[in-house]
DOBA-257628 format. One line per field, with one value per residue (C-alpha): residue number from 1; residue in three letters; chain; x, y, z. Coordinates in nm, 2 decimals, padded with zeros to 4 digits. Layout:
num	NUM, ...
residuo	ALA, ...
cadena	A, ...
xx	X, ...
yy	Y, ...
zz	Z, ...
// end
This chain:
num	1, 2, 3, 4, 5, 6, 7, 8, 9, 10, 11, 12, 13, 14, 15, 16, 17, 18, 19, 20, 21, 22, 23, 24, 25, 26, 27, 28, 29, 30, 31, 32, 33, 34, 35, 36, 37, 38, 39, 40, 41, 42, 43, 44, 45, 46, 47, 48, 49, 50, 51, 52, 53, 54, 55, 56, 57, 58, 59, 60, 61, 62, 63, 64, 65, 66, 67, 68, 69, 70, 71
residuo	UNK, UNK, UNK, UNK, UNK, UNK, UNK, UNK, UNK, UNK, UNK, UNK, UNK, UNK, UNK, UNK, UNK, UNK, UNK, UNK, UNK, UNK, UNK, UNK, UNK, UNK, UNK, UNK, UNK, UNK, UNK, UNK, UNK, UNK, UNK, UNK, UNK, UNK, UNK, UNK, UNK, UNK, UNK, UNK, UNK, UNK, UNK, UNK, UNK, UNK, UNK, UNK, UNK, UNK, UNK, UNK, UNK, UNK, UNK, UNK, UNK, UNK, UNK, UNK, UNK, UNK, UNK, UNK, UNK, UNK, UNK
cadena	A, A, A, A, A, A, A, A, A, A, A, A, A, A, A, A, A, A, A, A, A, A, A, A, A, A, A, A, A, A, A, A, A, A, A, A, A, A, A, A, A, A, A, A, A, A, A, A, A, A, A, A, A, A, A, A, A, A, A, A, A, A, A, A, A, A, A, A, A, A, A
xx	02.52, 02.21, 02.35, 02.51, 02.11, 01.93, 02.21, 02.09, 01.73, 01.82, 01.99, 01.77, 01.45, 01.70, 01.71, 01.34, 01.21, 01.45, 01.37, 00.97, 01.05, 01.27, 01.02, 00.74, 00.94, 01.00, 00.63, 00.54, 00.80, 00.71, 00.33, 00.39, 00.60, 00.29, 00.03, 00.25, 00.34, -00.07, -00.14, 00.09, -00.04, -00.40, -00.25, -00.13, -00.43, -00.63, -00.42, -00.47, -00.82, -00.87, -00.64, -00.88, -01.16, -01.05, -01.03, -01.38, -01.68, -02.01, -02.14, -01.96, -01.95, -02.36, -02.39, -02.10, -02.35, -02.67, -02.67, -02.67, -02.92, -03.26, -03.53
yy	03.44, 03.30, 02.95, 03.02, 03.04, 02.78, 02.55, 02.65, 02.65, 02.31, 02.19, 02.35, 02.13, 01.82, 01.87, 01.97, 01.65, 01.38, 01.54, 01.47, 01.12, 01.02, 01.14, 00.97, 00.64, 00.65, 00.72, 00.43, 00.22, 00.35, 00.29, -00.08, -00.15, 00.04, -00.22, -00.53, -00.44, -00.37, -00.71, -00.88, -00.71, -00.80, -01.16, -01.20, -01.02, -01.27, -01.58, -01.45, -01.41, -01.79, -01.95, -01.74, -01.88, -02.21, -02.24, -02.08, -02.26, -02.40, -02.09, -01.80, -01.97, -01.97, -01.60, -01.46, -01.65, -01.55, -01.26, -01.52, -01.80, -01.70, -01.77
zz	-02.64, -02.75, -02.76, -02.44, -02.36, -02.51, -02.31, -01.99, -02.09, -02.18, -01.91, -01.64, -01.87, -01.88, -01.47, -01.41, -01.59, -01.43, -01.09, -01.19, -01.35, -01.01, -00.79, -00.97, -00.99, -00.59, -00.51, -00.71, -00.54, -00.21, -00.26, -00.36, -00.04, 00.16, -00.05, 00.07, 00.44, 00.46, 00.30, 00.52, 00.86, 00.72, 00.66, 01.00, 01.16, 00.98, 01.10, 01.43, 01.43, 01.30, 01.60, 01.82, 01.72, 01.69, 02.04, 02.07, 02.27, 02.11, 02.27, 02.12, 01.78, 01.80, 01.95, 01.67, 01.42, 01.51, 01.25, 00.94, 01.06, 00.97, 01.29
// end
């Protein structure tokens, strides 16, 4: 009987702790894939800012850089 016990005991710890390692594993794995699909909207964002301003006017360039030339 009792080693009928400490199986279970066992095998219900066994199942506890691969549940914890598997979900820890996935939430790592899921947070990486969140980093790079953020990196790659801020990458194209970026891209998209630079062809905009690229076709920019003398104009606009000066009034967007007012804020870092001293008067």
């Amino acid at each position: 009987m009792i080693p009928n016990l400490l199986a279970r005991l066992a095998a219900i710890a066994g199942a506890i702790i691969t549940i914890f390692t598997l979900g820890n594993f996935y939430g790592k794995k899921s947070q990486k894939t969140k980093q790079l699909e953020e990196d790659f909207t801020d990458a194209t964002e970026s891209k998209k800012r630079q062809e905009n301003r690229r076709n920019d006017d003398i104009s606009s360039v000066k009034r967007r850089m007012q804020k870092y030339i001293r008067k």
